[in-house]
N, C-alpha and C positions, 0 to 999 in steps of 0.2 A: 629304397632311397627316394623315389619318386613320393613314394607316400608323402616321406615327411616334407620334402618341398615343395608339395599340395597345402600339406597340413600348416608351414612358416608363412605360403604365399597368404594362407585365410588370416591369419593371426595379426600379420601385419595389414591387411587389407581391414582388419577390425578395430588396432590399436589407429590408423589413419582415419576414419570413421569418429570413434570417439574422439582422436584430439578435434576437428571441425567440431562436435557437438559440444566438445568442452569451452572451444572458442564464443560457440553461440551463445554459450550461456557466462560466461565473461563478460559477454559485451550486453547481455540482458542484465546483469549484475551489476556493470555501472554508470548503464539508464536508471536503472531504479535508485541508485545512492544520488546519482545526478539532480534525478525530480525529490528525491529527500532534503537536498541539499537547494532547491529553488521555491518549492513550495511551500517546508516548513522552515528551512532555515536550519535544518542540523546534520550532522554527519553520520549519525550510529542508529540501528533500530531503533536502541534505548531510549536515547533522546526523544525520538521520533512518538514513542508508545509514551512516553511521559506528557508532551506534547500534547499530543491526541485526549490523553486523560484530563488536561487541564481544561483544553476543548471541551472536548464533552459536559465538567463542572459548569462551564462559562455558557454553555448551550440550556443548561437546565436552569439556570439560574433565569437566563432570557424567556424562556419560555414560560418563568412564575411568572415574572413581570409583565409579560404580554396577557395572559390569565389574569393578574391582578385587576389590570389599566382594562381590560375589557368587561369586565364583572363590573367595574368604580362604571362606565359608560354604559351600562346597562341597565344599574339601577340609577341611573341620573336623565338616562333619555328611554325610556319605557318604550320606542319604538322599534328598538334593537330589541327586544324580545319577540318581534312576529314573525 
């Protein structure tokens, strides 16, 4: 008998355990929708990764154009090449 009210005392002393870790991580769960929700502006991963992919399109787009406009001033002022 004692066995098993060693063995009930571990059990719940484990299930008490995880609900704290379950809370930690609840509360990491909506910081992160939080800053989803201030940074980009949306509610769901999805959005978020859609978001992001447009980023990235609008990122590489900037980056020809800065390429371009620096090339156009390179061969206009020959001193940018030294």
């Amino acid at each position: 008998m004692e066995k098993i009210q060693k063995k009930l005392a571990n059990i719940i002393d484990r299930i008490e355990e995880e609900k704290k870790d379950l809370a930690v991580l609840e509360g990491q769960h909506k910081e992160a929708f939080k800053n989803l929700r201030e940074i980009l502006g949306v509610d769901t991963l999805d959005l978020a990764e859609d978001k992001l992919s447009g980023m990235e399109v609008e990122l590489k787009e900037l980056e020809k154009e800065i390429r371009s406009g620096y090339k156009e001033l390179e061969e206009n002022y020959s001193w940018l090449k030294e």
